[in-house]
C-alpha positions as CSV (number, residue, x, y, z in Angstrom):
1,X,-1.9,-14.8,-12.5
2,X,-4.5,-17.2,-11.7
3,X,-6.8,-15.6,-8.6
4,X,-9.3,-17.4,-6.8
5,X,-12.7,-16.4,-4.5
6,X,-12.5,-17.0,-0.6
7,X,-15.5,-15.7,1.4
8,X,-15.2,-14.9,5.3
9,X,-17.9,-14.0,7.1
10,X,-19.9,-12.8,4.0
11,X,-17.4,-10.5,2.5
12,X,-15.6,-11.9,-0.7
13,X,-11.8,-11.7,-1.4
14,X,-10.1,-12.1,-4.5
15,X,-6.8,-13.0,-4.0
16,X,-4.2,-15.0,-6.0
17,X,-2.7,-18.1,-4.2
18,X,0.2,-18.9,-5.0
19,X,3.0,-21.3,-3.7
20,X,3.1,-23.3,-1.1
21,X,5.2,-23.2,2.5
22,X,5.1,-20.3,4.9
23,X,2.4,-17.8,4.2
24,X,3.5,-14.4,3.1
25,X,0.6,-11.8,2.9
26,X,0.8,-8.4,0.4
27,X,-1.1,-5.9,0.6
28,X,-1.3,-3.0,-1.8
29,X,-2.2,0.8,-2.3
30,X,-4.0,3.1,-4.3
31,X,-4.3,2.6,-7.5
32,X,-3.1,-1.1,-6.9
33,X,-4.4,-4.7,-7.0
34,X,-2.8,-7.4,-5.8
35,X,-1.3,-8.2,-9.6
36,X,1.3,-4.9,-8.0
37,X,2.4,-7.8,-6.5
38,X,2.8,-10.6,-8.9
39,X,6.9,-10.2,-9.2
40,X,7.0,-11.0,-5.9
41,X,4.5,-13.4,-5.8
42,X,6.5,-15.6,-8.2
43,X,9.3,-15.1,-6.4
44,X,8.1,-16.4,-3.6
45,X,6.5,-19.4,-5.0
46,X,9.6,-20.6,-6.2
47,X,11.8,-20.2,-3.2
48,X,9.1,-22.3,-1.2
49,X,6.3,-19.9,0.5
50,X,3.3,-19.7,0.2
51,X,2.8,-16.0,-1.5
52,X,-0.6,-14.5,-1.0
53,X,-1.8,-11.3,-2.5
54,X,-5.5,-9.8,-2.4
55,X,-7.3,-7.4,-3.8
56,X,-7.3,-5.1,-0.8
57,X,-11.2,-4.1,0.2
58,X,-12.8,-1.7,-2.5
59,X,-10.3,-3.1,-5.5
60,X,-10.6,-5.5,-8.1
61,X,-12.4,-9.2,-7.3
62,X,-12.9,-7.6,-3.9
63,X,-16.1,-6.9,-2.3
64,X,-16.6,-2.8,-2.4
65,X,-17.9,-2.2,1.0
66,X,-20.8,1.2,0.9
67,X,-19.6,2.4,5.0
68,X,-16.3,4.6,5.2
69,X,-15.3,2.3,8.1
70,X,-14.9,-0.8,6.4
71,X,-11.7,0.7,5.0
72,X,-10.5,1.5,8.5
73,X,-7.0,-0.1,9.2
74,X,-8.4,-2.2,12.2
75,X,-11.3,-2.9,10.0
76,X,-9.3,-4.4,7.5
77,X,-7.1,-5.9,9.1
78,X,-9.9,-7.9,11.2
79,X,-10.8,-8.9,8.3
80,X,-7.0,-10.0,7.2
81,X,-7.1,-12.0,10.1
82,X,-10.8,-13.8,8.9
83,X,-8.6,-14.7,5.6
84,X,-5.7,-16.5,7.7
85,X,-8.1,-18.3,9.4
86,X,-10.1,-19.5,6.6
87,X,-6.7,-20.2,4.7
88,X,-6.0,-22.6,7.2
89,X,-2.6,-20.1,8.4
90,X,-1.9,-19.2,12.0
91,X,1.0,-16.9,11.2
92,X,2.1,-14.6,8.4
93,X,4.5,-12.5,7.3
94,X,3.0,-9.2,6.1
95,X,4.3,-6.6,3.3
96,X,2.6,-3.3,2.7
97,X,2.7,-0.8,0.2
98,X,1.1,2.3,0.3
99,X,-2.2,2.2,2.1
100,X,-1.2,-1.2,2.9
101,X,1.4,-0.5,4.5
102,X,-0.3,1.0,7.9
103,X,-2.7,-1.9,7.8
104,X,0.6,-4.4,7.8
105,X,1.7,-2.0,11.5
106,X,-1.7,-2.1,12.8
107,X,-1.7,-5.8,12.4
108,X,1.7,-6.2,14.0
109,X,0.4,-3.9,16.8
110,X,-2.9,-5.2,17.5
111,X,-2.6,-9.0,16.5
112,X,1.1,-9.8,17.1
113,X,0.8,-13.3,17.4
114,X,-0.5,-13.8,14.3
115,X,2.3,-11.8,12.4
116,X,5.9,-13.7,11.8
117,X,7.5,-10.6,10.2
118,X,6.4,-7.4,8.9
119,X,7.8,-5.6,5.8
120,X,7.2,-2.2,4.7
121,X,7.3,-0.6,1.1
122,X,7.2,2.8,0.9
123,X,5.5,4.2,3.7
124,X,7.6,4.4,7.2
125,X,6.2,3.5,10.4
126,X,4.7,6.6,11.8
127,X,3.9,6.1,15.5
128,X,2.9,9.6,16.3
129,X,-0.5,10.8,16.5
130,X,-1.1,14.3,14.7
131,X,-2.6,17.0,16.7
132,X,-5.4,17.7,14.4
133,X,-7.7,15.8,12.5
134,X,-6.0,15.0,9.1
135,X,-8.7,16.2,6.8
136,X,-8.0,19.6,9.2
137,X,-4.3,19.6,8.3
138,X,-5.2,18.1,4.5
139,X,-7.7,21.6,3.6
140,X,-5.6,23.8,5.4
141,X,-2.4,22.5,2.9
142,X,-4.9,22.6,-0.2
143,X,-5.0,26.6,0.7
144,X,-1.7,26.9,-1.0
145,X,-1.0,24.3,-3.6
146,X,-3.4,21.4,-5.3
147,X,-2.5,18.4,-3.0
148,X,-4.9,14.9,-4.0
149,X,-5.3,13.9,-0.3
150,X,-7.8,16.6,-0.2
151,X,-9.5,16.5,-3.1
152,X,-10.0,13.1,-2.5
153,X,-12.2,14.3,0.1
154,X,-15.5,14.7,-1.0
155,X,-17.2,11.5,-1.8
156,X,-18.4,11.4,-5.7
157,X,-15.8,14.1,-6.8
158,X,-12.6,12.8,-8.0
159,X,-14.7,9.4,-8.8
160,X,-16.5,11.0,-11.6
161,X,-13.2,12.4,-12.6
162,X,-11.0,9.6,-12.6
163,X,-13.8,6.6,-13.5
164,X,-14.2,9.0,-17.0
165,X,-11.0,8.1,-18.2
166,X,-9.0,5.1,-16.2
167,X,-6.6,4.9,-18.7
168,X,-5.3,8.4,-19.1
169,X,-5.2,9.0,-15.1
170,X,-3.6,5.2,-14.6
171,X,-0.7,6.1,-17.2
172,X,0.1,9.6,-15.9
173,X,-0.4,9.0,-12.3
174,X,2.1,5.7,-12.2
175,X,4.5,7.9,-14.6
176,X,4.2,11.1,-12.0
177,X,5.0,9.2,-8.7
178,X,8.1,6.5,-10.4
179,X,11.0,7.9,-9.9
180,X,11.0,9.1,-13.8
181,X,9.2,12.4,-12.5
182,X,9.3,14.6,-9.8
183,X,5.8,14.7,-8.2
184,X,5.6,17.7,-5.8
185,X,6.0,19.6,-9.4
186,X,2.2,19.5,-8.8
187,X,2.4,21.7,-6.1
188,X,2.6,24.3,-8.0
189,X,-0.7,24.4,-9.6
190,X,-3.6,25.6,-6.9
191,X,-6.4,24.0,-6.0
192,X,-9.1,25.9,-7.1
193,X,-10.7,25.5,-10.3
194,X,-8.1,22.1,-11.0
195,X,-9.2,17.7,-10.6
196,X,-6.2,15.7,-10.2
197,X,-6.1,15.0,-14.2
198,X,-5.5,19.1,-14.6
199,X,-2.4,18.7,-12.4
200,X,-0.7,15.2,-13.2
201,X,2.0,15.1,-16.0
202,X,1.5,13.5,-19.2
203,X,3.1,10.6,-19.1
204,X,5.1,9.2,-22.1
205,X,3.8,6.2,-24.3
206,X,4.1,2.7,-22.8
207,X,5.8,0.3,-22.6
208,X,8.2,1.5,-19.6
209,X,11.5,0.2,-17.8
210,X,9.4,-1.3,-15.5
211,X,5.8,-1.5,-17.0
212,X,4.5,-3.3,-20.1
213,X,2.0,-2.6,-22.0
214,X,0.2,-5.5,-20.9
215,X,0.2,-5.2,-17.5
216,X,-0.6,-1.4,-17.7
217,X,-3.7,-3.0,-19.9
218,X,-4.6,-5.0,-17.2
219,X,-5.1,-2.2,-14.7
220,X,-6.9,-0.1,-17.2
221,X,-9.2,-3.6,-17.6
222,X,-10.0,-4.1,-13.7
223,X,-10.5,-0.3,-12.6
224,X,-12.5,0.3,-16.0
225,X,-15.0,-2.6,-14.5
226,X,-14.9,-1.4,-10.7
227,X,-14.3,2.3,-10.7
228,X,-12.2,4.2,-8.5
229,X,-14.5,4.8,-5.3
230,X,-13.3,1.7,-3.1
231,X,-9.9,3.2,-3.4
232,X,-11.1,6.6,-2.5
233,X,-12.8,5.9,0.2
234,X,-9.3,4.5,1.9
235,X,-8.2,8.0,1.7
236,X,-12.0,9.2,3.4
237,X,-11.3,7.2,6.1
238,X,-8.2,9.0,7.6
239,X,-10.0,10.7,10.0
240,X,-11.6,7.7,11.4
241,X,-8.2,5.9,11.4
242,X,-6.9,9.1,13.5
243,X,-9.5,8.2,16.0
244,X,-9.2,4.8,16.4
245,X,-5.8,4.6,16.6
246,X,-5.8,7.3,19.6
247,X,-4.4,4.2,22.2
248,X,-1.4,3.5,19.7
249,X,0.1,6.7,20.1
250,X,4.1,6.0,20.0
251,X,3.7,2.7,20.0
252,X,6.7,0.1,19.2
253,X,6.7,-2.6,16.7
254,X,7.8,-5.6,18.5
255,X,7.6,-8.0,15.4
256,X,10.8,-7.9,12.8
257,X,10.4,-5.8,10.3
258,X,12.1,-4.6,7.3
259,X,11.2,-1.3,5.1
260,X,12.3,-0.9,1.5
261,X,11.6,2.6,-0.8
262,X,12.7,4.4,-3.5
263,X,15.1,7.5,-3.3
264,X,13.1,9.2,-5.2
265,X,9.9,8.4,-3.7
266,X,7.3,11.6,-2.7
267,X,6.2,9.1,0.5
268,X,10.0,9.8,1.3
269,X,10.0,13.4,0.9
270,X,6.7,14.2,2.2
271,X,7.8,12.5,5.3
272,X,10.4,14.5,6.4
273,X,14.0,14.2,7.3
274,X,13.2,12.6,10.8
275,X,10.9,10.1,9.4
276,X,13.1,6.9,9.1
277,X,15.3,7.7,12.6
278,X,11.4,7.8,14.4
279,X,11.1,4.4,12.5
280,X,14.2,2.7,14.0
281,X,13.4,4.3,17.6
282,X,10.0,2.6,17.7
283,X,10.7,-0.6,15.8
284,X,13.7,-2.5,18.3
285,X,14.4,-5.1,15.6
286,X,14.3,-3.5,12.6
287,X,16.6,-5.7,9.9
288,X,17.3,-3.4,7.3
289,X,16.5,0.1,5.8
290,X,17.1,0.0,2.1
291,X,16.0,3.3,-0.1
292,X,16.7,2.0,-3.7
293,X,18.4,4.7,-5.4
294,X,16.4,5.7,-8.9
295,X,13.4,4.7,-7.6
296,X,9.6,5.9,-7.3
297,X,6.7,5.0,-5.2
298,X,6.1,1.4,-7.0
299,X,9.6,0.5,-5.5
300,X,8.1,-3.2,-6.0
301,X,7.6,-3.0,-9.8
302,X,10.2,-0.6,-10.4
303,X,13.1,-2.5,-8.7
304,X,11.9,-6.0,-8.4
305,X,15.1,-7.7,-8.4
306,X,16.3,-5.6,-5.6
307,X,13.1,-6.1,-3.6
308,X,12.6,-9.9,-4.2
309,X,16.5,-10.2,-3.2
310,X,16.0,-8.3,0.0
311,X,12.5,-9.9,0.5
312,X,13.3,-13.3,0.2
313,X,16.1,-12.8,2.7
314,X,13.9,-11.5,5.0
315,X,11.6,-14.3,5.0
316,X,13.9,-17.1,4.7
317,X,16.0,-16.1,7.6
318,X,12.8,-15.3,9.8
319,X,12.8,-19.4,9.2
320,X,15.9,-20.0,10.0
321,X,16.1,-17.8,13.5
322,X,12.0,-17.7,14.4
323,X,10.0,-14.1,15.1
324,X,11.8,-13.1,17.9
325,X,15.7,-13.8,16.2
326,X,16.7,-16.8,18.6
């Protein structure tokens, strides 16, 4: 997909532009790019919106900020903001996956009025605070089973690891969280003495269901020329994110909003049972709850004929009522 440069402020996006009509902004995880996003994107495009989808901060044609707190939610998504305004766009819709997901909330909670709608992939809407610090509640976890948030932890770690060999952790991470794998099966190997490639499956030979070869190659391409430390340091600045977001404690979501994931999702499972009932509690206008039997993490990619149908529903009736369903 074609993807252009737009600088704001000094700091450079990549994004690809696509469409035109209302603006609909995605944002993606780790290990993403804003190609996760390109079945959508052409989705979009041809039902009349204007589908946007960066390279989130860190990743791809992005600019790879060096301070932990330019990959802060509010950070980035005062930044997402920048991009609307220098795209010319008042209002958006937002989708998040992964990571991007809690920047798509914080932008609903701290900027409302410049978010139409708000869909989320994967991750629920988590209004409550923890008690502790995460990286507390992350090393106290990594005492009895290997768990990647962790080991994420210490800067220049898991980078040499993973930046030594993109395309074997690429395939066998993306094969361990779809919904072909169970992965808290890594739980069972320990910490010590393992890096994340120890501990992920192998994954069978490409193509996939719901990979080809040639997208997989493009991933292998763009992380082979950035590295993996932009999209490490998301996961280095939870704590920082735990101490900003101290004044949204419980907050509601007063923007609509819609959440899609897979059944077979970790995100799901790591949760816990309470997870999606907290969700509708906190979010009054909450249009739908869809877990997509079959499906993994990459619910986008893995089901996108489900999602696009449910997305584009979403969107195009957000035109028809307005934000606030009048």
């Amino acid at each position: 997909m074609p993807e252009r440069k737009v600088v704001v402020d000094g700091f450079r996006w990549g994004i690809t532009d696509t469409g035109d009509g209302p603006p609909v902004v995605m944002c993606h995880g780790f290990p993403g790019l804003g190609f996760s996003y390109r079945h959508q994107s052409y989705a979009l495009a041809e039902s009349g919106f204007r589908a946007l989808a960066p390279d989130m901060p860190g990743y791809g044609c992005t600019d790879i900020p060096a301070c932990i707190d330019d990959y802060t939610n509010d950070r980035v998504a005062e930044r997402l903001i920048g991009l609307l305004d220098t795209l010319g766009e008042e209002r958006a819709v937002f989708v998040g996956h992964d990571f991007g997901a809690p920047v798509a909330w914080t932008l609903a909670l701290r900027h409302p009025e410049r978010v139409s709608g708000l869909v989320l992939l994967a991750v629920p809407y988590a209004p409550d605070r923890l008690p502790v610090r995460p990286s507390e509640l992350y090393a106290a976890m990594a005492r009895k089973h290997f768990l990647h948030i962790h080991y994420f932890q210490d800067p220049g770690v898991a980078d040499r690891e993973l930046d030594a060999d993109p395309r074997r952790f690429l395939r066998n991470v993306f094969y361990a969280l779809s919904g072909d794998y169970h992965y808290l099966d890594i739980w069972q190997h320990p910490s010590e003495g393992n890096g994340y490639l120890d501990v992920l499956p192998q994954a069978p030979p490409l193509p996939w269901s719901w990979l080809s070869q040639a997208a997989f190659d493009h991933y292998v391409e763009v992380f082979s020329a950035t590295g993996f430390s932009g999209g490490l340091d998301w996961y280095r600045a939870y704590d920082a994110n735990w101490k900003r977001s101290a004044d949204l404690d419980g907050a509601h979501i007063e923007v609509p909003t819609l959440f899609v994931a897979g059944a077979l999702d970790p995100v799901i499972a790591m949760s816990g049972p309470t997870a999606l009932d907290r969700m509708r509690d906190t979010i009054p206008d909450l249009r739908g709850v869809h877990v997509l039997e079959g499906a993994g993490h990459f619910v986008q990619q893995e089901r996108p004929t489900e999602v696009n149908r449910l997305l584009l529903k979403f969107v195009t009736d957000l035109c028809v009522t307005g934000p606030a369903g009048r």
